[in-house]
C-alpha positions in Angstrom: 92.5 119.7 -12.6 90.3 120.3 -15.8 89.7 117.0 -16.1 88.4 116.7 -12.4 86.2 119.1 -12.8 84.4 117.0 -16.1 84.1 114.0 -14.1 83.6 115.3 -10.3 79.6 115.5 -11.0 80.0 111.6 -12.3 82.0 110.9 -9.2 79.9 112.2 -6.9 77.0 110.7 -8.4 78.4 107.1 -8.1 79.2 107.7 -4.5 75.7 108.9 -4.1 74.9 105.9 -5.4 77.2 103.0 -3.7 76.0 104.9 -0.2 72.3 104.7 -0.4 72.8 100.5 -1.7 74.6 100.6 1.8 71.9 101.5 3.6 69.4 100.0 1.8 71.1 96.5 2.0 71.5 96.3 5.9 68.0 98.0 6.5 66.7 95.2 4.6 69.2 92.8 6.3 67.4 93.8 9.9 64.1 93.4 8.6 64.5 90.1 7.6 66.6 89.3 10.7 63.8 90.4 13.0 61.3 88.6 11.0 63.7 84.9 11.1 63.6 85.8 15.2 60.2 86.3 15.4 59.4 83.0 13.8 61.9 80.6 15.8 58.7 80.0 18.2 56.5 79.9 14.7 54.9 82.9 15.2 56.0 87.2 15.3 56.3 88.9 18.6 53.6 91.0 17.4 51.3 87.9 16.7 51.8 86.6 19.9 51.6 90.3 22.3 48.5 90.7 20.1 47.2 87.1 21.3 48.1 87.4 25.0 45.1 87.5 27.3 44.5 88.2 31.1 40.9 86.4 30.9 40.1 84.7 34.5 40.2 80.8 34.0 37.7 79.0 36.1 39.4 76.3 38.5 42.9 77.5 37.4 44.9 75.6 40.3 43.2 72.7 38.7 46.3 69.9 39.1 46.3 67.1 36.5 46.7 63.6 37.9 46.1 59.8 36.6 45.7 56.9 38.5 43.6 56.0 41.9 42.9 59.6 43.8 43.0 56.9 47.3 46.1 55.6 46.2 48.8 54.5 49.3 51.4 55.4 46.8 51.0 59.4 45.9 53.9 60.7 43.2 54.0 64.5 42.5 56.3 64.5 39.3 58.3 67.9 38.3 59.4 67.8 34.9 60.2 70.0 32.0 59.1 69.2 28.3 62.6 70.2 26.8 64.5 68.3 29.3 65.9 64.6 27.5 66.5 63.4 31.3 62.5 64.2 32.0 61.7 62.5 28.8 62.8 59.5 30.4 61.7 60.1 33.8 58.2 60.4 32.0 59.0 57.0 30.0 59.8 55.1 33.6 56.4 56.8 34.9 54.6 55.5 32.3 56.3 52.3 32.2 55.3 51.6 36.4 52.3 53.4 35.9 50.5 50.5 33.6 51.8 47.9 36.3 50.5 50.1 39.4 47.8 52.2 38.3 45.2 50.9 40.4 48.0 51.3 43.9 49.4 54.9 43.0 48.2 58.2 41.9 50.7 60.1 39.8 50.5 64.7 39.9 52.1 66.8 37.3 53.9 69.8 38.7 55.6 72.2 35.6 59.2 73.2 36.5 60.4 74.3 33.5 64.1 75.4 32.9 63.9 78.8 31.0 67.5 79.3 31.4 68.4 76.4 29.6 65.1 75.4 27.7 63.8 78.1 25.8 61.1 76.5 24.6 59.6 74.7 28.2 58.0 77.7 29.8 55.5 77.8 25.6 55.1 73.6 26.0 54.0 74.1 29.6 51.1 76.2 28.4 50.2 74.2 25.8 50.1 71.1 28.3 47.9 73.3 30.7 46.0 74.9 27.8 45.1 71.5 26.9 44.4 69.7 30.3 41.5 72.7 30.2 39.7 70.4 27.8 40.5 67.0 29.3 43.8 66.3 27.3 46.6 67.0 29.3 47.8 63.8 29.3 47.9 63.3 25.9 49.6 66.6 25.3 52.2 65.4 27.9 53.2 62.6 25.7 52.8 64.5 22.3 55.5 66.7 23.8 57.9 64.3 25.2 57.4 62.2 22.2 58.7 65.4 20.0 61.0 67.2 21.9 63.0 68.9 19.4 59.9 70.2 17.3 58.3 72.7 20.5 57.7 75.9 18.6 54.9 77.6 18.8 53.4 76.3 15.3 54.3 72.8 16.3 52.3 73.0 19.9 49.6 74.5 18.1 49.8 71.3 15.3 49.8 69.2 18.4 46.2 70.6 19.6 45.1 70.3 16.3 45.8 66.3 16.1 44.0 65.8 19.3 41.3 67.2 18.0 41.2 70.8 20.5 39.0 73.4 20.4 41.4 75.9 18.6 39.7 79.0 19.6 39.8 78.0 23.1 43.2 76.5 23.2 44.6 79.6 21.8 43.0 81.9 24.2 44.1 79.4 27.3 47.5 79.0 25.7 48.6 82.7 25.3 46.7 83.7 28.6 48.8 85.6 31.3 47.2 83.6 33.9 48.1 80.2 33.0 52.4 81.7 32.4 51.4 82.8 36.7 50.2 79.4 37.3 53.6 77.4 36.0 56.2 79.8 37.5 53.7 79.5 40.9 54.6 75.8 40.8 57.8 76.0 40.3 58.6 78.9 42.6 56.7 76.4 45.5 58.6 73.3 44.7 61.6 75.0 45.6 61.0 76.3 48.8 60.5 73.3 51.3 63.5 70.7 52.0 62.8 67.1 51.9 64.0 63.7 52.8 66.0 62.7 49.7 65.9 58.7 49.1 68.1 56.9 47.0 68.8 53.7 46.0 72.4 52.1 47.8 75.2 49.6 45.9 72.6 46.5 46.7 69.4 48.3 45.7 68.5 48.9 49.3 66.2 52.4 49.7 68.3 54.5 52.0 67.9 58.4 53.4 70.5 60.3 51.7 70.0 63.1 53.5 67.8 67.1 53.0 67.5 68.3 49.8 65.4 70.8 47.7 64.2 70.4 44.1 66.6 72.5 42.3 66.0 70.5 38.9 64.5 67.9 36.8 63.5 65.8 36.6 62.7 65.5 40.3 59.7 63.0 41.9 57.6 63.4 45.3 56.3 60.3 46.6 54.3 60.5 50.0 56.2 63.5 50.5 59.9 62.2 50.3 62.0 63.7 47.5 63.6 60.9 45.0 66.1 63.1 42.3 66.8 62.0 38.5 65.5 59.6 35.8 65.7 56.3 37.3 64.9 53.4 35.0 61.3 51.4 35.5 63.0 48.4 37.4 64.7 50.8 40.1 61.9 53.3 40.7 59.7 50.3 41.1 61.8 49.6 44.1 60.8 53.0 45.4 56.8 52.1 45.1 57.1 48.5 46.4 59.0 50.6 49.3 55.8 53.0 49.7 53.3 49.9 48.9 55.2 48.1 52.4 55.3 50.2 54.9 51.7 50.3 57.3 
């Protein structure tokens, strides 16, 4: 009992010790936890709050389309820029879209999958942030052409190489306004029902029946609804379909 007594102030002095290395090490722990979570979309939540913007954006239901505005053949494409089955809906669009530019007029409409695509809803903006200064189309195939590399720092790279105003593309691509404007679009394309076409066993364009756009990638041509990424040679049969009729 003596003895305990000499060493009880050592004792507790250790245990002192051991507890506040404890703490220490898992307050540190959550700092640096919060800190890797902040940067997954390169960038704090503090950055970005401290970014975000309610600014009014002149002509913001501005839609962004290529091709002949008189077309016969309109397309209204909904798409997502995480989505690999919209990257090759976008390849097949492009691939038609060089053979019948001057015959069809192709729409962007952002329905992006935030449930599944964490990074679609920040790619969106920086597609409409940059269609602000005449390069959404080029933004569009920056990021299907680097779909696993969408965080914020990458989008922001993206701007950069085609040669953006920065200081304007920030402001449009953290603005409150332009977030409204996608989930608008995506919100609309879900509410009306369309005449789904397909293609049958001998390549024949057939009514497969009413359908809404529930997901991507999903196309709109004069108004009837054509679901998933066909390839170039079978959507073409859906245009030369469109191109026939009087």
């Amino acid at each position: 009992m003596k003895n305990l007594k000499t060493f009880l102030p050592v004792i507790i002095f250790l245990v002192v010790i051991i507890v506040v290395g404890v703490v220490v090490f898992f307050i540190s722990d959550g700092k640096t936890s919060s800190l890797a979570s902040g940067n997954q979309n390169g960038q704090s939540a503090t950055d970005q709050s401290s970014k975000e913007n309610s600014d009014p954006i002149e002509n913001i239901d501005q839609k962004w389309s290529k091709g002949n505005s008189k077309a016969k053949v309109q397309i209204t494409e909904f798409s997502d820029f995480q989505c690999p089955y919209c990257q090759k809906g976008a390849d097949t669009i492009a691939t038609v879209f060089e053979k019948y530019k001057d015959q069809i007029n192709v729409t962007f409409s952002n329905f992006p999958l935030t449930s599944i695509h964490p990074f679609a809803l920040r790619a969106a903006e920086a597609a409409e942030a940059a269609g602000y200064q005449g390069k959404f189309w080029e933004m569009h195939d920056l990021l299907f052409a680097n779909q696993k590399n969408l965080t914020d720092s990458d989008l922001e790279s993206y701007a950069k190489k085609l040669g953006l105003d920065m200081t304007k593309f920030d402001s449009y691509f953290n603005n409150k306004n332009i977030e409204s404007k996608i989930t608008k679009q995506e919100a609309d394309a879900t509410v009306t029902e369309y005449d789904e076409l397909a293609l049958d066993a001998s390549k024949k364009v057939i009514v497969k029946g009413k359908a809404k756009i529930e997901g991507t990638p999903a196309f709109l041509i004069n108004g009837k609804l054509i679901v998933g990424a066909y390839p170039p040679e079978d959507f073409e049969i859906f245009i030369k379909y469109f191109l026939a009729q009087k």
